[in-house]
C-alpha positions as a printed Julia matrix, in Angstrom:
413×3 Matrix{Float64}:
  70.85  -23.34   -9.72
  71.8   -21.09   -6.73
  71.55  -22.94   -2.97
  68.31  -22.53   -1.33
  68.29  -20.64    1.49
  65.52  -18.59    3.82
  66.45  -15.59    1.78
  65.16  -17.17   -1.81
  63.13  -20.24   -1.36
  59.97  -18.48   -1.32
  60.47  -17.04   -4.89
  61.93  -20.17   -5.79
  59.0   -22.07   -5.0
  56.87  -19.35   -6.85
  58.97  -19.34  -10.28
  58.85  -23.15   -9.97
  56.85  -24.08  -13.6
  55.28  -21.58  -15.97
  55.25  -18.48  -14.2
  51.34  -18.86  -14.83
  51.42  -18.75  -18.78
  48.85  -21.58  -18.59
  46.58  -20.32  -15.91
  47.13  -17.03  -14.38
  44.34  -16.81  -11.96
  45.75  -20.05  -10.66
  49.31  -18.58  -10.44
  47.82  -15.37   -8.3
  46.45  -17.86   -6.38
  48.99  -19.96   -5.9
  52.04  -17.58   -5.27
  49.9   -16.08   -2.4
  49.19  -18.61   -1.07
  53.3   -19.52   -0.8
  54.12  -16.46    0.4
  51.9   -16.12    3.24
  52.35  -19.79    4.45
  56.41  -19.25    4.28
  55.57  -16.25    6.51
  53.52  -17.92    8.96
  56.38  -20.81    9.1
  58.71  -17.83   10.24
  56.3   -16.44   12.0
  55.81  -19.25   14.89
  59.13  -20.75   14.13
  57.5   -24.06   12.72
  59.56  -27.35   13.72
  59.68  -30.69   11.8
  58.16  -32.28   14.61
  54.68  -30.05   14.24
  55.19  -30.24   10.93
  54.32  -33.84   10.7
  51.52  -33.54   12.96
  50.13  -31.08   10.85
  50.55  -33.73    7.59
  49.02  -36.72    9.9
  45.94  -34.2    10.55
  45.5   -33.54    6.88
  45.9   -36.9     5.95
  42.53  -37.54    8.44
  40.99  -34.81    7.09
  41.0   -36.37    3.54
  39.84  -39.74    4.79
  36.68  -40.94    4.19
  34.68  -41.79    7.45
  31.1   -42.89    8.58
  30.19  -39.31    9.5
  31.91  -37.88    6.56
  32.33  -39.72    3.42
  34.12  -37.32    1.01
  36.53  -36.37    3.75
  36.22  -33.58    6.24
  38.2   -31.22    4.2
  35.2   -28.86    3.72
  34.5   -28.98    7.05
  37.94  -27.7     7.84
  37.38  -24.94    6.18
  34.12  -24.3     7.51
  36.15  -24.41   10.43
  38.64  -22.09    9.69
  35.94  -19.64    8.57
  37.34  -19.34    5.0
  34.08  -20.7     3.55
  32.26  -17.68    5.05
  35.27  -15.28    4.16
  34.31  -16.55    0.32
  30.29  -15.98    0.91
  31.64  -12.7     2.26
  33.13  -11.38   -0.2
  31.12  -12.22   -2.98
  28.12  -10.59   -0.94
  30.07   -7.74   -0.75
  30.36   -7.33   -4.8
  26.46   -7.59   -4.92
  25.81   -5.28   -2.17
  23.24   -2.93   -3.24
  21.58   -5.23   -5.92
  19.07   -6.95   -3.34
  20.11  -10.69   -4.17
  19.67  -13.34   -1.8
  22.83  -13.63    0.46
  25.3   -16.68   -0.58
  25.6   -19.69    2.02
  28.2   -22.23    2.31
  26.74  -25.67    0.95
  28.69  -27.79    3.68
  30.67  -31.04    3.57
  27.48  -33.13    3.01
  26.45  -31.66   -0.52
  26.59  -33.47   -3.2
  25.3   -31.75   -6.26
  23.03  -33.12   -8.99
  20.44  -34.2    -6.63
  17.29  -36.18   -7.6
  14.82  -33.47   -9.38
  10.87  -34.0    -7.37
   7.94  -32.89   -8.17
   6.59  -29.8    -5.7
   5.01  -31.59   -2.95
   6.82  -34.95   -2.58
   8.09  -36.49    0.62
  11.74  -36.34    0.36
  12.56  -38.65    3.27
  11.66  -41.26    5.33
   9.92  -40.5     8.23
  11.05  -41.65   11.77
   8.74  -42.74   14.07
   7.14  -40.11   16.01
   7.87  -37.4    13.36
   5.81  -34.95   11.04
   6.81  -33.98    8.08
   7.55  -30.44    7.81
   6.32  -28.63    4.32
   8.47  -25.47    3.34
   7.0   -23.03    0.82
   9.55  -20.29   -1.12
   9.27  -17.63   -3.71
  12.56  -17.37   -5.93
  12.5   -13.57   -7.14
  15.65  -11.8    -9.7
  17.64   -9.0    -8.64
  14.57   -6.47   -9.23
  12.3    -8.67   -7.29
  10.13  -10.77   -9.75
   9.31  -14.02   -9.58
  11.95  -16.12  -11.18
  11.05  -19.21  -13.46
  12.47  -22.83  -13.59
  14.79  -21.9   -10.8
  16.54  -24.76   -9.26
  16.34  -25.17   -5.23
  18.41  -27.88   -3.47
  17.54  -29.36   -0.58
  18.97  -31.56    1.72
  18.7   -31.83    5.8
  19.41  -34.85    8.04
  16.76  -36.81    9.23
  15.47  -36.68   12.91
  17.87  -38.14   14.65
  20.42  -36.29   13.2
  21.92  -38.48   10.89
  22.54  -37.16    6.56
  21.83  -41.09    4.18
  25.62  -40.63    3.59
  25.84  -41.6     7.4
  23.73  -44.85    7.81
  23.88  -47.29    5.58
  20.19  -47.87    6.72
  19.0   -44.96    4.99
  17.54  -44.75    1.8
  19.94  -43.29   -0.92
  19.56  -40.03   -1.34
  17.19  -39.69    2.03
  15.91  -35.88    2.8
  18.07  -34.91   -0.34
  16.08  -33.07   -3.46
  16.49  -30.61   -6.21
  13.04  -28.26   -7.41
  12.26  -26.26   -9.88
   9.95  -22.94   -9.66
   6.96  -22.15  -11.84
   6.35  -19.16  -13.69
   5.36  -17.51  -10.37
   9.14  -18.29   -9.29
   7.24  -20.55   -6.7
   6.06  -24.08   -6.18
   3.07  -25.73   -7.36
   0.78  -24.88   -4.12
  -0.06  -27.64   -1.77
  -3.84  -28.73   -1.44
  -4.83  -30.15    2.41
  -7.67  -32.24    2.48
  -9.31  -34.14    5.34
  -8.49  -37.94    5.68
 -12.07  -39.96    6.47
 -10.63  -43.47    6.84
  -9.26  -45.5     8.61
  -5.63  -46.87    7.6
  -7.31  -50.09    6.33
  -9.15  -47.49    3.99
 -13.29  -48.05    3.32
 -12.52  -51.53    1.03
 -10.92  -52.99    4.66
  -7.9   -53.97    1.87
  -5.44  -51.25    3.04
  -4.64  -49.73   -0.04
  -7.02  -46.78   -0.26
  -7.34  -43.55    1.21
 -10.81  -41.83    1.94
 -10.56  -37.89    1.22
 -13.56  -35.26    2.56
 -13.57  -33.05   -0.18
 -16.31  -30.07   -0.3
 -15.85  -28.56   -4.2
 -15.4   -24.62   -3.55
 -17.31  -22.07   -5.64
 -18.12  -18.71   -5.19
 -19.14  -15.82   -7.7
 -16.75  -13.21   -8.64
 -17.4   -10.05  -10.78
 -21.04  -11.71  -12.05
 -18.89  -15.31  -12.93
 -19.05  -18.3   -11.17
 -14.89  -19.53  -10.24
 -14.26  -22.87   -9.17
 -11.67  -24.31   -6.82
  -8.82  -25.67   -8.81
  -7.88  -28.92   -6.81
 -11.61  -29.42   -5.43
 -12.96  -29.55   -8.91
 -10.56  -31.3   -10.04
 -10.97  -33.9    -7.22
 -14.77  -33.74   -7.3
 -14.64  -34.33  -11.54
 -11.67  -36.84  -11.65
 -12.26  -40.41  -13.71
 -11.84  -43.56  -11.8
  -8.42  -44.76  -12.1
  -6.84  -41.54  -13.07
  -3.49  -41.01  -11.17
  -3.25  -38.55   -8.55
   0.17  -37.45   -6.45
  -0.61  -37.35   -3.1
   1.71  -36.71    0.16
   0.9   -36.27    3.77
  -0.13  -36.62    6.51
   0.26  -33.12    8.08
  -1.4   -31.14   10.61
  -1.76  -32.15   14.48
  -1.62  -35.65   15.51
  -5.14  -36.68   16.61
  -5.29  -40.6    17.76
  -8.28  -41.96   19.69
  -6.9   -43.11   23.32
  -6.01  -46.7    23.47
  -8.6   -47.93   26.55
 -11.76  -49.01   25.4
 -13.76  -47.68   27.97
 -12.79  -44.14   27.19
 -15.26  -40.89   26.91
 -15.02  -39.44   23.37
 -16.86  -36.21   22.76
 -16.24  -34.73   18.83
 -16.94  -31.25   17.81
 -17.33  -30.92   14.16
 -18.33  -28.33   11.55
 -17.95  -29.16    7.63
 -15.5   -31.19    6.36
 -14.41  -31.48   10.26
 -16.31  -34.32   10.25
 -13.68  -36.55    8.4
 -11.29  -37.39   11.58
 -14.89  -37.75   13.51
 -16.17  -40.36   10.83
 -12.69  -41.97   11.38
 -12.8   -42.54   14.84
 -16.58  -43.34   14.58
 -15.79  -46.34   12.23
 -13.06  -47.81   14.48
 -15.75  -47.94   17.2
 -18.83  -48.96   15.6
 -17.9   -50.94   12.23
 -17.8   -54.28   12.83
 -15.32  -55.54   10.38
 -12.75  -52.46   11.9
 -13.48  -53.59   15.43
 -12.79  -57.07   14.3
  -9.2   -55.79   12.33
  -8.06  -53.78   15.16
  -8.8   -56.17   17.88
 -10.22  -52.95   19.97
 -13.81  -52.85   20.55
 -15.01  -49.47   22.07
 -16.78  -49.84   25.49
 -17.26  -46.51   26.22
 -19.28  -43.43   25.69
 -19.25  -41.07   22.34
 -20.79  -38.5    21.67
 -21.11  -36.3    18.07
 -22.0   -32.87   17.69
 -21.95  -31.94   14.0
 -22.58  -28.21   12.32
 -24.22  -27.63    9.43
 -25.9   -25.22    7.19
 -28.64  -27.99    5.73
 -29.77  -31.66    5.9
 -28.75  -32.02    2.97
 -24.97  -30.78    3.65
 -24.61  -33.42    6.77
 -21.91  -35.74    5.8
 -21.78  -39.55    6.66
 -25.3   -39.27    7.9
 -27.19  -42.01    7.57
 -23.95  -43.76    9.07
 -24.22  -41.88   11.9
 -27.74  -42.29   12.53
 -27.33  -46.52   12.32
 -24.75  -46.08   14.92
 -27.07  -44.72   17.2
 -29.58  -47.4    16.21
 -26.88  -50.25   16.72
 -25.01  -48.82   19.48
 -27.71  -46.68   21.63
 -25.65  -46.97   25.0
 -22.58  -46.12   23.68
 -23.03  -43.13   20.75
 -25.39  -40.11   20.72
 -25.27  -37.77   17.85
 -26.5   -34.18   17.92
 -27.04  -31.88   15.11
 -26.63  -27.87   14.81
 -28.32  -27.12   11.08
 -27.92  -23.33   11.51
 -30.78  -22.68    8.76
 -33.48  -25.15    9.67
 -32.43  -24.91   13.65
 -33.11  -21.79   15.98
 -31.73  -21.27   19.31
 -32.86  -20.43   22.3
 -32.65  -16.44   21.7
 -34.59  -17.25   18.09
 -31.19  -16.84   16.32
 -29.99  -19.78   13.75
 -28.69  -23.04   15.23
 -24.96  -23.18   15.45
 -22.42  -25.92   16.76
 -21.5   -23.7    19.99
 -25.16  -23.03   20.71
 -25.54  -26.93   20.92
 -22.54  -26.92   23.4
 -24.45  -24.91   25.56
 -27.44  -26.23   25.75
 -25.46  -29.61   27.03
 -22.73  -27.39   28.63
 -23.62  -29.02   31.97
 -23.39  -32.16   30.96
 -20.74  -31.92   28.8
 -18.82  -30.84   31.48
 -19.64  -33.72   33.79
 -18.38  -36.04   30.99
 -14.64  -33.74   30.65
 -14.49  -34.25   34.41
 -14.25  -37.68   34.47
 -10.01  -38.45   33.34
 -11.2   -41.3    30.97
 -13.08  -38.19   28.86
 -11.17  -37.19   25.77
 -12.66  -34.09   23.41
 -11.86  -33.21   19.42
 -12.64  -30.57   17.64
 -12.26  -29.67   14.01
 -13.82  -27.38   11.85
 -14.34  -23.49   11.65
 -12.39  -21.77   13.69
 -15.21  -19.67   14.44
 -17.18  -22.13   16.37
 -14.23  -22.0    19.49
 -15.44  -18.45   20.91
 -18.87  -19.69   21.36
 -17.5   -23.74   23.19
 -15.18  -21.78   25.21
 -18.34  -19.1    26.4
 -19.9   -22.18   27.29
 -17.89  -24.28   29.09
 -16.5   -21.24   31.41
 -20.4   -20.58   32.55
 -20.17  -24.6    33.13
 -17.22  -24.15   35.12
 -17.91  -21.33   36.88
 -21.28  -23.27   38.45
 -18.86  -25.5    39.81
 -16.59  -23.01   41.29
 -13.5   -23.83   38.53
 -11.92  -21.54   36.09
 -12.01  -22.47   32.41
  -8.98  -20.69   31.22
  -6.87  -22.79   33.82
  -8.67  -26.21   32.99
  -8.3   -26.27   29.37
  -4.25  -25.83   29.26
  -4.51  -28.79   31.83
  -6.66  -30.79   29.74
  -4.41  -30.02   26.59
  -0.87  -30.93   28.71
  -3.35  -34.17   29.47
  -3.22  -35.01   25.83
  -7.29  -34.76   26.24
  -8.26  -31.59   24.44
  -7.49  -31.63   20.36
  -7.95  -28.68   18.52
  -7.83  -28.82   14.31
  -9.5   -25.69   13.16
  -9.13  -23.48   10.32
């Protein structure tokens, strides 16, 4: 065997085994790979001294840590930008076929995850957070929908931290594989209206209320019914239902007693109003939370009937029981008329008390909900600039005040 010397030891290194008779792509690979690290060595004029430094920084790389279980190898070459190089050039061999670009997974993918159902939480929830739902449509390369594709997804929670990285966190925390349906998309998401309390109408803490109107509407001389409503609405007692949640804005009732509470509602609006209306009035839910409401409330409720006005007689016995502290006003749009012999609507309501409503929002204890129709915050908003505007104040700079307050809550649809 001939000495080594700079001249040779590159090609000796590369003839070293098989020549690639057992894996060529490998070989390629691998003899490139020599022959540009021999050059860089000549390149910078490498010493034995750096040379160790660079094994000792390797040798961390492949250690396991807190942060980084499987080593931070991959994040190296995240680093280094030869994961994007890859991503790169295997976009550029699809160019012109409208795929989805590639992405690099990261050092904190795993593979295999746990398969969920469309719809499930996938993590727990720190305090203070909301859960964030993410819809997709998975579509081929001539843009159809795509069936019983697999989605991964994993995120850390939000403080930051992947479950590989606290052992507090659940295994496999904000980590989940899905599949598409037919549509090459989820199973869609149904958002109903919590009406309970958390200790739930049976004061046991293990139920959950829903206010669920069924939809229907007639289409091409047939009647078509809302999947998930009718379902709902026609379910047996003690049939299993997936549920997940909550979403939407956070609406709490203020913590003193003696606050104002004025609730706007219109449909199934009414279930955070019936909420809030049973932790102030119901006895056995006063006596649970140790809070017992001292202050005023007062309900306005939209409707197109009697008949439709949910949680009414409840309502009304609050007002029996509690006469100081709860009024309740109605807006049945076709039994009602307004003042200009038009039908009865929430906002006209609001502006027949628009005086006194306001005197209630200027006192800081007052705190005001609404939820419902979207269409019904034109009409409050006419109202309570006129109400404003007798007083010399501008509505459109109040409100944002009220809302940076934490006193004005908006949930419409």
């Amino acid at each position: 065997m001939p000495a080594i010397t700079l001249d040779n030891i590159t090609e000796a290194v590369i003839n070293h085994g098989d020549k690639g008779k057992t894996n060529p792509r490998l070989h390629e690979i691998y003899s490139s790979l020599v022959k540009h690290l021999h050059a860089f060595q000549r390149e910078v004029n490498l010493t034995t001294e750096e040379l160790e430094i660079g094994r000792q920084f390797l040798f961390k790389l492949a250690t396991p840590n807190q942060d980084f279980p499987m080593g931070e190898i991959t994040l190296m070459t995240d680093c280094l930008g030869i994961s994007e190089t890859c991503v790169l050039l295997a976009d550029d061999k699809n160019h012109g076929h409208g795929t989805t670009e590639m992405n690099v997974e990261g050092p904190l993918y795993f593979g295999a995850l746990p398969e969920r159902q469309q719809g499930d939480l996938i993590g727990e929830i720190v305090a203070g957070e909301k859960p964030l739902f993410v819809t997709h449509t998975v579509q081929d390369k001539n843009g159809k929908p795509l069936a019983n594709a697999i989605v991964d997804v994993w995120q850390p929670n939000g403080e930051g931290h992947y479950y590989v990285q606290r052992e507090e966190l659940p295994e496999w925390n904000f980590y989940a594989r899905f599949r598409t349906d037919a549509n090459g998309k989820p199973h869609k998401l149904r958002l109903y209206s919590i009406a309970s309390t958390r200790h739930g109408d049976n004061l046991e803490g293990d139920t959950v209320s829903l206010c669920v109107r069924q939809l229907q509407y007639e289409k091409d001389g047939e009647t078509i019914n809302g999947v998930c409503s009718t379902f709902l609405c026609d379910i047996e007692p003690g049939a299993k239902v997936k549920i997940t949640g909550p979403v939407g804005k956070e609406m709490l009732l203020p913590a003193d007693e003696e606050a104002n509470v004025i609730m706007l509602a219109t449909g199934t609006g009414i279930a955070p109003m019936r909420t809030y209306l049973r932790r102030m009035f119901e006895p056995s839910e006063r006596e649970k939370n140790g809070w017992h409401f001292k202050g005023k409330a007062w309900l306005f409720m939209g409707s197109p009937t009697t008949a439709n006005l949910l949680y009414d007689d409840d309502f009304n016995r609050y007002q029996q029981e509690y006469p100081d502290n709860f009024r309740y006003t109605k807006a049945i749009s076709r039994e009602q008329q307004n003042a200009n012999g038009g039908r009865m609507y929430i906002q006209d309501r609001v502006s027949e008390n628009a005086e006194e409503i306001f005197s209630w929002i200027e006192n800081p204890k007052t705190h005001v909900y609404m939820c419902g129709l979207r269409g019904m915050e034109p009409g409050i908003d006419e109202a309570m600039t006129a109400a404003a505007a007798a007083k010399g104040l501008n509505w459109a700079e109040l409100r944002p005040q009220l809302k940076k307050a934490e006193r004005w809550h908006v949930e419409t649809y």
